[in-house]
N, C-alpha and C positions, 0 to 999 in steps of 0.2 A: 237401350235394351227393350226388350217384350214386356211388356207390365201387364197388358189388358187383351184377355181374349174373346175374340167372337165368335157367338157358334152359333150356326143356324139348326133350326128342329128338321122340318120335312125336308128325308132326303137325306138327312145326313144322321138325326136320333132316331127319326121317327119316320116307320115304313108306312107313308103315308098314301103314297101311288097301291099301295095293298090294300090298306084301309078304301081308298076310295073305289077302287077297284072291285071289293068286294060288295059296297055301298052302292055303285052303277048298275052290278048286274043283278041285285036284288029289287032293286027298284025297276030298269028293265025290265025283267023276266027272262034275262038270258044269260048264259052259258057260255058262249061263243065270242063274250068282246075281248080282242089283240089284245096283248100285256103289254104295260106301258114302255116305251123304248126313243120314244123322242117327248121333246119340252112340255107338246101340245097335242100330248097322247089321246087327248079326250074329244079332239076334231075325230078322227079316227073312228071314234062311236058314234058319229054323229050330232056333238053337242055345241053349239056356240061358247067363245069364252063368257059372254055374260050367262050362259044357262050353267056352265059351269062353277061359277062362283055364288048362284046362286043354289046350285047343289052343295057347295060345302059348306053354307050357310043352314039346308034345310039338314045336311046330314049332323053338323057336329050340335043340331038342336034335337036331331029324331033317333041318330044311332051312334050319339057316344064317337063321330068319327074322328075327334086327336086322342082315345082313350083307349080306342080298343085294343092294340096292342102294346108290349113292351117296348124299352128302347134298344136298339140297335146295338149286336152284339159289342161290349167294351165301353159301349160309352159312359157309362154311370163310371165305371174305374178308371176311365181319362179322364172325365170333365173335372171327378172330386180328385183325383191328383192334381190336375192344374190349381186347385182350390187348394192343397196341402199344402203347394211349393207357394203361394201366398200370389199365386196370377188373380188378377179378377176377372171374373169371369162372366160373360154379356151374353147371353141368352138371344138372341135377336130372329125376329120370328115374321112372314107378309101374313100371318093368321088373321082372318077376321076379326072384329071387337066383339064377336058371340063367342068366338071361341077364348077368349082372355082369360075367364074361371077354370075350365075346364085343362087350359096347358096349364095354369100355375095347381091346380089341380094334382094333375098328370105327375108332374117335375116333384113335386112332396112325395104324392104317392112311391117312384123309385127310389127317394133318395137321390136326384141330383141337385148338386151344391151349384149354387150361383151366386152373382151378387146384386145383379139385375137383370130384369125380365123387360123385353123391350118388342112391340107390335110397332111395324112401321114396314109400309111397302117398297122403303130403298133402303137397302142395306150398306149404303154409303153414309148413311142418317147415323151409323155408328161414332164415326170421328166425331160430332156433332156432340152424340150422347156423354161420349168418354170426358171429352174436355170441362163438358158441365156436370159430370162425376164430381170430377175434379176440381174445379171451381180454381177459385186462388192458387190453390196447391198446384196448379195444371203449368207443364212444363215442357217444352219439344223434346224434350228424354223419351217421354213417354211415348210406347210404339204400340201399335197393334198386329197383330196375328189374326186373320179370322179365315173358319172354312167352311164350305159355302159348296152346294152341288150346281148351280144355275151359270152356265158359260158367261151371260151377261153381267149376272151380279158379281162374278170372277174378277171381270176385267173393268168395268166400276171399279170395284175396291182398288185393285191394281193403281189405277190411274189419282187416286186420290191419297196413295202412300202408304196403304195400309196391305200389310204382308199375308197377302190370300194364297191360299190354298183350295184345289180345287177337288170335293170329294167322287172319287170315282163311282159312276151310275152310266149308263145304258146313254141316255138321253147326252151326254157331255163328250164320251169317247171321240167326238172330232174333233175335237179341240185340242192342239198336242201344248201342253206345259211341262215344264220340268216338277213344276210343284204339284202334281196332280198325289193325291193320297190315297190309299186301297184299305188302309188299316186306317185307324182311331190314334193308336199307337205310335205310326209313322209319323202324325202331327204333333205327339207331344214330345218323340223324341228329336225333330228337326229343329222345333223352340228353343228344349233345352240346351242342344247343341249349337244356337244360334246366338245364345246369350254367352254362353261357356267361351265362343268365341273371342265376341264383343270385349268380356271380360280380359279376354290374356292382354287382346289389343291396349285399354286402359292399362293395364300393369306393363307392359312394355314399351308403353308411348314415353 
């Protein structure tokens, strides 16, 4: 059964392609840069990936940029349902280690329930993490769920057993899955109804 879930922030809590977006063109001085609609939106503006990641290092030190907006409509009322129905719940995040204060921050400020808050730039690093949760207690019962907007980090987790889901964004629309999600919602009710399964199966084996 589902015991442990993964949720990634940008992109799937946090409209963070807006935040930066807003963030580039202030900095810029322009008005005019394409809205983000593929991986590596920020070539686009003309920025290399290392100037890139150096911009959301100087942003989330100069303007607040994992803070400035809210999370994404539902998610505080999914994440802490999965927390009610007693899922644990993994926060798992490629945010820089400037931004570490400021998500755990962020995540108080709304009121989302976690159980741990996890920086690391592959999101496969989860199984890794859960099992050493777990420690002793750690059992192949235990499964994961985790969703995730990056086609890559998709089919990673895929390939390593853990039951992804892919959240629906601009940049991923090529990629046809059957598990792709639109709502917050559709992923907690495909859990629940995934365990609800599992269950009848055990009573009827």
């Amino acid at each position: 059964m589902i015991t442990d879930i993964g949720i990634d922030l940008d992109g799937v809590c946090y409209p963070f392609s807006k935040a930066f977006y807003e963030y580039a063109s202030n900095r810029m001085g322009r008005d005019d840069l394409p809205e983000p609609t593929t991986w590596e939106f920020y070539r686009e503006w003309g920025l290399s990936s290392e100037e890139f990641e150096q911009w959301i290092i100087d942003g989330t030190k100069d303007a607040n940029l994992f803070a400035q907006y809210p999370p994404e409509p539902s998610v505080k009322e999914i994440v802490n349902k999965f927390s009610a129905q007693n899922y644990r719940v993994h926060i798992v995040t490629n945010r820089p280690k400037e931004a570490e204060e400021q998500t755990a921050e962020w995540l108080e400020r709304w009121g989302i329930k976690y159980d741990t808050l996890v920086f690391t730039p592959m999101k496969t690093d989860i199984a890794h993490h859960v099992r050493t949760y777990y420690g002793d207690k750690y059992c192949p019962e235990y499964e994961i769920a985790m969703i995730e907007d990056s086609v890559d980090n998709f089919k990673a987790l895929e390939e390593i057993g853990v039951l992804a889901f892919l959240y629906d964004q601009p940049w991923n629309r090529h990629h046809a899955t059957k598990r792709r999600v639109v709502l917050m919602y559709n992923f907690f009710e495909f859990v629940l109804k995934y365990n609800r399964n599992i269950a009848k199966r055990k009573v009827n084996a």
